[in-house]
Structures are given as structure tokens and as C-alpha cells.
C-alpha positions as CSV (number, residue, x, y, z in Angstrom):
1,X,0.0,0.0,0.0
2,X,1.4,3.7,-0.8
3,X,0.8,5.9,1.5
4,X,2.4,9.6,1.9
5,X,1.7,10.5,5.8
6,X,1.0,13.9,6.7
7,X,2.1,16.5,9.4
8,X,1.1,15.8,12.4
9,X,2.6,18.6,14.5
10,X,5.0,21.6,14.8
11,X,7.3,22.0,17.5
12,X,7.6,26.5,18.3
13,X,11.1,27.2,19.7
14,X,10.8,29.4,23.1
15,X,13.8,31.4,24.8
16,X,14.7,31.6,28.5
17,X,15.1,34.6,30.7
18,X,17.8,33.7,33.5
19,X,18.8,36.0,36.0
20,X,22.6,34.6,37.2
21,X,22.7,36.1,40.3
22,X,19.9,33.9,41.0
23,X,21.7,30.8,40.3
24,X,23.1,28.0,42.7
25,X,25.2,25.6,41.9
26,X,22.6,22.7,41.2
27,X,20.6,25.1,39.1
28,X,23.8,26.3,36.9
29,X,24.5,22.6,36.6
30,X,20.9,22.0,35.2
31,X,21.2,25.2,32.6
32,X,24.6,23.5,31.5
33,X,23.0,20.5,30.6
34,X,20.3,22.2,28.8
35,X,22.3,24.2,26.7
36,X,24.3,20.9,25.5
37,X,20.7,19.5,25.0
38,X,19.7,22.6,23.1
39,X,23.0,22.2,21.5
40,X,22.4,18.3,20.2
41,X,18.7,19.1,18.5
42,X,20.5,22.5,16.7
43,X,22.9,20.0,15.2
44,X,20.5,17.4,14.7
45,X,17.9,19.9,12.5
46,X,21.1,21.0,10.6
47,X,22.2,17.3,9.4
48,X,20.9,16.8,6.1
49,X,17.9,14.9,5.4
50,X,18.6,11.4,4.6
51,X,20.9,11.3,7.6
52,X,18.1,12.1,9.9
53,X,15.9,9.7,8.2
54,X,18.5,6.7,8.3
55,X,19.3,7.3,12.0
56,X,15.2,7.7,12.7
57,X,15.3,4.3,10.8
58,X,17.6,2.4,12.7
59,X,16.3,3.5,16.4
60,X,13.2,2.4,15.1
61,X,13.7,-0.4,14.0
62,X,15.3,-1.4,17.1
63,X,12.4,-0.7,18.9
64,X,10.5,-3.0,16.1
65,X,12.9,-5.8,17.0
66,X,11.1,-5.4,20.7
67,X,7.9,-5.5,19.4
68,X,8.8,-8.7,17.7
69,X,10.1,-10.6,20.5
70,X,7.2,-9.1,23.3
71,X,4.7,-11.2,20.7
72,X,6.4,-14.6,20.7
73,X,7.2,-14.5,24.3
74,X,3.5,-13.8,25.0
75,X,2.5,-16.8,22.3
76,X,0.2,-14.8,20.6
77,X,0.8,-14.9,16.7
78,X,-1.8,-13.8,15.5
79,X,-1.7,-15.7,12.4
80,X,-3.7,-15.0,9.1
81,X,-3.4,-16.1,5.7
82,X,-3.0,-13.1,3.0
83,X,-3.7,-14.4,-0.8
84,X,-2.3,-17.9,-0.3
85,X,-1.1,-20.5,2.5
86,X,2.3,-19.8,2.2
87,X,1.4,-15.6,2.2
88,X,1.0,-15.5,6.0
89,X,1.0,-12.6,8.4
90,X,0.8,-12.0,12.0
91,X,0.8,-9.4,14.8
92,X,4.3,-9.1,14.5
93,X,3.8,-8.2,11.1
94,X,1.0,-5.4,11.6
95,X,2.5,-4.1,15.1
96,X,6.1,-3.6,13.7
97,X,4.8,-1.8,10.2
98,X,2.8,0.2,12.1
99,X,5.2,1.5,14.1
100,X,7.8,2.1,11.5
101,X,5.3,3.8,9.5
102,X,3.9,5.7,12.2
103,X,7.3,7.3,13.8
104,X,8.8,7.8,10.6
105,X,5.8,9.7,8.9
106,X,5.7,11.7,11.8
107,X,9.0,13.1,12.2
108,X,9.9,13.0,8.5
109,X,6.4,14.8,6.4
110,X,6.4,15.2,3.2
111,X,8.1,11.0,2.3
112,X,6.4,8.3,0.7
113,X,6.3,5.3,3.1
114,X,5.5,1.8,1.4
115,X,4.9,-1.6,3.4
116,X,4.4,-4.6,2.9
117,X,1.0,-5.1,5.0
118,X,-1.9,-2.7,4.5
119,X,-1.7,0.9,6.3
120,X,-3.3,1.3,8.9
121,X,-4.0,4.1,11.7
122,X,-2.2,3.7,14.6
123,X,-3.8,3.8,17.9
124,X,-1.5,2.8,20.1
125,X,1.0,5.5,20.9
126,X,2.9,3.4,22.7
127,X,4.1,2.0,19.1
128,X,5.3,5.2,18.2
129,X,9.4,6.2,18.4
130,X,11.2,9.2,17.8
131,X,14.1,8.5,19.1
132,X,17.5,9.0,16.5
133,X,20.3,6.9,16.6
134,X,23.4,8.7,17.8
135,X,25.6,6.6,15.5
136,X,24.2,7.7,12.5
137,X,23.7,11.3,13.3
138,X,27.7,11.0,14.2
139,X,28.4,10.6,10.8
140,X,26.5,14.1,9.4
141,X,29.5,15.5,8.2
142,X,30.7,12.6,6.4
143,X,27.0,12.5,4.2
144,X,27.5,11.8,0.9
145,X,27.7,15.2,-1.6
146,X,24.4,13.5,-3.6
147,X,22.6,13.0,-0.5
148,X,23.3,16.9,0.9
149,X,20.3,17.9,0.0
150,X,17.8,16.0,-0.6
151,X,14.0,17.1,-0.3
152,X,11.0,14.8,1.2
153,X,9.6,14.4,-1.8
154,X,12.5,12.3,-3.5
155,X,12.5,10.2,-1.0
156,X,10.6,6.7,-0.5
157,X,11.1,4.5,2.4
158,X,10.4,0.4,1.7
159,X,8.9,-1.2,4.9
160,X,9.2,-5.1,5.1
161,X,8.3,-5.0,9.0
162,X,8.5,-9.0,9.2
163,X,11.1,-10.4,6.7
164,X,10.9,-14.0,7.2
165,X,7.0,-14.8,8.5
166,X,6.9,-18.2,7.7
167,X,10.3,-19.1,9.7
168,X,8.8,-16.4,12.7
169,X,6.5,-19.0,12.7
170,X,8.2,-22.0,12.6
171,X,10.5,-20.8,15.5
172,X,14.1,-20.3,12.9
173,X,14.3,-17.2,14.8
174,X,18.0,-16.2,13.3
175,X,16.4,-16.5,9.7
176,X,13.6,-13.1,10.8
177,X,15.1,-9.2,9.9
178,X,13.4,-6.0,10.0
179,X,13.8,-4.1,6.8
180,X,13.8,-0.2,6.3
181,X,15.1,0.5,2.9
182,X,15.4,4.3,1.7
183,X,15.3,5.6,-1.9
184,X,16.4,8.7,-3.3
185,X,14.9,9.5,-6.7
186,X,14.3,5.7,-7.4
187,X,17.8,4.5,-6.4
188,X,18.5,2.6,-3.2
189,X,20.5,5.2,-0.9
190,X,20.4,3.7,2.4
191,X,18.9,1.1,4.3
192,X,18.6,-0.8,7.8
193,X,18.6,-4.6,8.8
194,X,17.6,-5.3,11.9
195,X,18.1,-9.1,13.5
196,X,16.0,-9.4,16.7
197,X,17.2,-12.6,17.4
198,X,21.2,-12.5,16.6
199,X,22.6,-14.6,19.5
200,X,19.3,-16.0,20.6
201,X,21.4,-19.4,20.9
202,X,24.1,-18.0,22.6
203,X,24.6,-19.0,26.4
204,X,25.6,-16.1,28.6
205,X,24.1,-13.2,31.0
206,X,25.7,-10.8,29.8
207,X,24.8,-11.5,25.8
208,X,23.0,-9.1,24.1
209,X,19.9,-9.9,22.3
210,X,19.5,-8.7,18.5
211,X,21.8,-6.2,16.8
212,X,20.9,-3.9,13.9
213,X,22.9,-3.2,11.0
214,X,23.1,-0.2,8.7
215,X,24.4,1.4,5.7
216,X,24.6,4.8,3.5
217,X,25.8,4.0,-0.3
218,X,29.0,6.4,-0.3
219,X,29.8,6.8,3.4
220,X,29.7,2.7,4.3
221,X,27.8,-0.1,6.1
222,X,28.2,-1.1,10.0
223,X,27.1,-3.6,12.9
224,X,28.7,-6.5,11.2
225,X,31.9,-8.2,9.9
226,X,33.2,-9.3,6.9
227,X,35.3,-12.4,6.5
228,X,37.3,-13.4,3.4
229,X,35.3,-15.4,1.4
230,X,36.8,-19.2,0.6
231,X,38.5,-18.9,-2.7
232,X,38.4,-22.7,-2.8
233,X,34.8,-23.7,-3.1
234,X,31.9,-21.7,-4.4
235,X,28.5,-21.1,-1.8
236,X,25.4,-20.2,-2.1
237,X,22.4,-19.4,-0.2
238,X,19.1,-19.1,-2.0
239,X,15.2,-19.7,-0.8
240,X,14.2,-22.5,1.7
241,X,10.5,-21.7,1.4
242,X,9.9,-20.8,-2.7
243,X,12.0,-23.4,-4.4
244,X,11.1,-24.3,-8.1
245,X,12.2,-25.8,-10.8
246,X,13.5,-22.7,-12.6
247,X,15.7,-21.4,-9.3
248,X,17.0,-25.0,-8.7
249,X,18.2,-24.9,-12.4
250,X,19.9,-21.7,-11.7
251,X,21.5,-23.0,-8.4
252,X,23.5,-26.1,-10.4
253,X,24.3,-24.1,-13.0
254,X,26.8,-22.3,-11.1
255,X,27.8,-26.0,-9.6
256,X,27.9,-24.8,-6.1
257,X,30.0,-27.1,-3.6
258,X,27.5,-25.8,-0.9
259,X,23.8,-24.5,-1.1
260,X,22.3,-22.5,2.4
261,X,18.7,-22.9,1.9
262,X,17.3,-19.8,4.1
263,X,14.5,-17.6,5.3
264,X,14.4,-14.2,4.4
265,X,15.7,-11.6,2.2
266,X,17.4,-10.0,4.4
267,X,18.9,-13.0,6.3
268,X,20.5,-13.9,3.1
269,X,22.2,-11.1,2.6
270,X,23.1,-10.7,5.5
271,X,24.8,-14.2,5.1
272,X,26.5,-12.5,1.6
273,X,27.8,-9.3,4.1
274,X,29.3,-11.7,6.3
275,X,31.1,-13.8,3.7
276,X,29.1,-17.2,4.8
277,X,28.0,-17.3,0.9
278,X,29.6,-15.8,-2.5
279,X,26.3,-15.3,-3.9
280,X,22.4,-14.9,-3.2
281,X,20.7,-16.5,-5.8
282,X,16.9,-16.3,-6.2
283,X,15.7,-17.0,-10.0
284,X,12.3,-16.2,-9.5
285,X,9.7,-13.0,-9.2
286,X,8.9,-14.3,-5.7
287,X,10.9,-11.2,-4.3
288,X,9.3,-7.6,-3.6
289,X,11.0,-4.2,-3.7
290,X,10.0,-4.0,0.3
291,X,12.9,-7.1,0.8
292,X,15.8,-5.5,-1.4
293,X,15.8,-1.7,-0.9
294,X,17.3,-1.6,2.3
295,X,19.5,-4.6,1.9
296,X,20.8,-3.4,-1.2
297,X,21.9,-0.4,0.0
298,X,24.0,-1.9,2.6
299,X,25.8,-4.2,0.1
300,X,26.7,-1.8,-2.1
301,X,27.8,0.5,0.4
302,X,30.4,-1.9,0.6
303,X,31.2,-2.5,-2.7
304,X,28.9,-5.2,-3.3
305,X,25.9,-5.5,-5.7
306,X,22.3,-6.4,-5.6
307,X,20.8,-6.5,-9.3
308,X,18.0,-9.1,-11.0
309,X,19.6,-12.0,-13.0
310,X,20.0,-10.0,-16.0
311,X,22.4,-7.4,-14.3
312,X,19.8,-4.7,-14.9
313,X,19.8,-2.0,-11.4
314,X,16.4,-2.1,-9.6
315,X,14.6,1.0,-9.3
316,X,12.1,1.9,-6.2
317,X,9.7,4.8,-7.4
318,X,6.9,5.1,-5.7
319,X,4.7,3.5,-8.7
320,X,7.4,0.9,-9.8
321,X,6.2,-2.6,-10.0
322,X,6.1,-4.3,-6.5
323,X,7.6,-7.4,-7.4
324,X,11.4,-8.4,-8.5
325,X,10.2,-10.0,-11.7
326,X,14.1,-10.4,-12.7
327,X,14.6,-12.4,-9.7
328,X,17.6,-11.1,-7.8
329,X,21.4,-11.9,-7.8
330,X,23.9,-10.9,-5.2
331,X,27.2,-10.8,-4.4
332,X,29.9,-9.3,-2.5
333,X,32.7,-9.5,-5.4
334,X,33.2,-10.8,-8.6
335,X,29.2,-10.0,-9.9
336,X,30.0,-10.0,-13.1
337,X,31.3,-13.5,-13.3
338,X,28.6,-15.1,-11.8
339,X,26.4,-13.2,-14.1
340,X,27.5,-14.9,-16.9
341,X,27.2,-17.8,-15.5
342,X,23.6,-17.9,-15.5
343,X,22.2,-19.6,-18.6
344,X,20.5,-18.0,-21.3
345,X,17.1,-20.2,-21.0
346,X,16.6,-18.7,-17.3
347,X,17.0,-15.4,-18.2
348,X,14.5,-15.8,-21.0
349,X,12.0,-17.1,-18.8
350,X,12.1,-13.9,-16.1
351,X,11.6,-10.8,-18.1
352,X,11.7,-7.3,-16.4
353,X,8.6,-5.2,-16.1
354,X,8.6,-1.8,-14.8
């Protein structure tokens, strides 16, 4: 559903009279701390737009990540089926879009916000965040000179709030992200990937549940690391829930000595960003622009590349076609190669529409 979200209020600015001879030391302590507060939201309102937006984006979606793990410790899925019995959705699903929509088309007017699940109101203000990430707003002088200036109304944000539903359900917890993926003028600029159960299996007090990481095409990607990838053996990781005849053909044409059948767009790429896998195959129009945006953006803000299986760049306008009907292809290095390796009767069976 498109949706572009309205105003909703105007904060006024209002000065303070203080009379020093007044002050003690508790209340010159209090001013201090006021004036570096003060001094915090004048830099944050001078940062340029899209860094706002990404460091909105990935305090939110840690607060989704929440949201997700409050509703399967309770039990309570909330499970229905959308057009088909694999197309599920829960209240994970409608809690987490909700809120991303919500706290994100309230700070940032003027956007286009697209989801994967219908758009609803939200009345639950507890579901709304407007916090900003202190990471990303860290980096404002470092923006990109493309990104500088950019105005709401090039700007679409792709909301997949539940990446990964049918493993959410099945309890393969480190297969579920929360995407936020953010356009600029069609392209994918940034975007956020947020794992709410990274290190669920990991014994310890003082682990820390979930982790959230983030990128900005031009300034770089963070919250993970990247290990050399084997140069003995090729790997890929491709669907667990959508295989067909057509993405298994693709798979052994590339005579992979390892397949990782996963959940989730933005699992796999995550897989890719980590160097667990050389490629992300998927040879089908299963995928939506809602699971690539954000994910793409992170690769390539690395040097990597997301594209469909005909090398073609994927655009995300706010009336471009939903679906990947290319399928989708990538890779950390070498794209090209493995690009060529995919045979001509596969490409001729998933054509691009716009």
C-alpha cells in the first residue's frame, strides 16, 4: 500500500530569561545540561535529510525488534493467511509496520512510506518512536555530496516489517530481519537490517539480544563483519520456502560445492555481508522491492551489488512494479562472473517489467 503521511505537529522554539545572580550551583549545573541539549537538537535539525531519516530508521527499527520478541514471548501470533497458504501474516507483522510507519511519517512529512502489509492508523501511541540513533547522526558530516540535499519528496522509504514470517512462525528465529530501505529519486541510498534474534542461541548473562545493521551507499555499512570469502569452493544461499524448478536450475548451474537454503531476504544477505556465501541467488519474481531496498543499499555500500539476474539496477519509485520479476542476484565481489554464469534459458524465462 502507498501511503504519503502527513504532518502531524510543529514544535515552536521558546527562549529563557535567567537571572545569574539567582543561580546556585545545582541550578547552573541543570542550565549546562540544557544548553548541550539545546546544543544536540541544533545540530540534529542542521544534518541533512537522509541522515536524519536513516538514524530515525535504525532507532526504530530497534524498537520493532522489541515489538517482535514481546509477541512470541507472549505466544500470541496472531496468524492469518493473506492471498495464499504460504502468504502468512501475524501481529508481528501489523504491530512492527505500524510503528515504523507511524514514527517515521511523523518526524519526517512530506516522504512516501511503502509496506508490505496494508496501512493502517495507529492507535497505540505506545508504538510510536522518535528516538535517533546517535551513531548515525555522528556521521553528518561525512554525508555523501548526492545525499546533501535532498527534499521529502524524492525520498521513498520500503517497509518489510517482518522479513521472514513463515520461519517467525516456525521458530528459525536467526532466519527473521526487520527491513527499512530508503530511496532517493528511485535509487536505493540507504537502508537498515535489523536481527532481533542475533545470539538467541548464545549461552551467557551478559549476551546481548539482536543487533541492527546499517548502511549509507557512499559513506559505508556497520554492525557486522566481513570475512574473506573461501576462494576454494563456491557457496550459495538461495530460498528454503519458494524453491522451483527454474531457481533449482539456476543454483546447479553455477555447480555450487554448498547451497544454504534460508529464510528471508534480508537473512541472506546478511549471510553474503558476512562472507558465509559468494552469492544470493533467487531466479524467481517471488521477491518484492519491500525485501531488497534496504539490503541493497547496505551491500553496495560496501562495494557489493544487488541486481536481477539480467544485471539490470532495480529501481524503487513510488509506482514501480512491486515485485522483482528479474529475480535477484547478489554478491559481495566478482558480480560479473557469476552473471555470466547464468544460462540464457533462465534469463528468458524472467523478463523485467517496470
Amino acid at each position: 500500500m502507498l501511503r504519503t503521511l502527513p504532518a502531524v505537529f510543529n514544535i515552536s522554539s521558546r527562549s529563557l530569561k535567567i537571572s545569574l545572580c539567582t543561580l546556585g550551583p545545582f541550578r547552573l549545573c541543570s542550565i549546562s545540561t540544557q544548553v548541550h541539549r539545546n546544543s544536540r537538537y541544533k545540530m540534529a535539525s542542521d544534518a541533512p535529510l537522509l541522515i536524519q531519516l536513516e538514524a530515525a530508521s535504525v532507532a526504530v527499527a530497534n524498537k520493532a525488534g522489541e515489538i517482535v520478541r514481546d509477541i512470541m514471548k507472549k505466544g500470541e501470533l496472531g496468524i492469518i493467511q493473506k492471498t495464499h497458504i504460504k502468504d502468512l501474516q501475524t501481529e508481528a507483522d501489523r504491530k512492527v509496520q505500524m510503528c515504523i510507519a507511524t514514527s517515521l511519517g511523523r518526524q519526517f512529512p512530506g516522504i512516501t512510506i511503502i509496506g508490505e502489509e496494508e496501512m493502517e492508523k495507529c492507535n497505540d501511541e505506545n508504538l510510536v518512536y522518535n528516538g535517533k540513533s546517535d551513531e548515525v547522526m555522528a556521521c553528518a558530516s561525512k554525508c555523501p555530496d548526492q545525499y546533501k540535499n535532498v527534499k521529502p519528496e524524492q525520498i521513498v522509504v520500503w517497509i518489510d516489517p517482518l522479513d521472514g514470517t513463515q520461519e517467525y512462525i516456525e521458530g528459525l528465529l536467526d532466519h527473521v530481519t526487520v527491513l527499512i530501505g530508503i530511496a532517493v529519486d528511485g535509487q536505493s541510498a540507504a537502508g537498515v537490517i535489523h536481527q532481533p534474534y542475533f545470539n538467541y542461541n548464545v549461552k551467557g548473562d551478559d549476551v546481548k539480544l539482536g543487533r541492527t545493521c546499517w548502511g549509507i551507499k557512499g559513506l559505508g555499512s556497520y554492525g557486522f563483519t566481513h570475512k574473506p570469502l573461501p576462494k576454494d569452493k563456491t557457496i550459495i544461499t538461495t530460498t528454503r520456502s519458494h524453491p522451483t524448478p527454474t531457481v533449482q536450475e539456476a543454483i546447479d548451474s553455477f555447480k555450487p560445492d554448498e547451497v544454504l537454503r534460508v529464510g528471508g531476504c534480508g537473512h541472506k544477505v546478511m549471510i553474503v555481508l558476512e562472507g558465509d556465501a559468494h552469492v544470493y541467488l533467487f531466479a524467481s519474481p517471488g521477491c518484492k522491492k519491500w525485501d531488497t531496498c534496504g539490503p541493497q543499499a547496505i551491500l553496495e555500500a560496501v562495494g557489493g551489488r544487488l541486481t536481477d539476474i539480467h544485471g539490470n539496477i532495480l529501481e524503487y519509485h513510488k509506482d514501480v512494479q512491486k515485485p522483482n520479476t528479474a529475480g535477484v542476484l547478489a554478491t559481495f565481489e566478482n558480480h560479473d562472473y557469476y552473471l555470466k554464469n547464468i544460462p540464457q534459458g533462465i534469463r528468458d524465462q524472467l523478463k523485467v517489467k517496470l
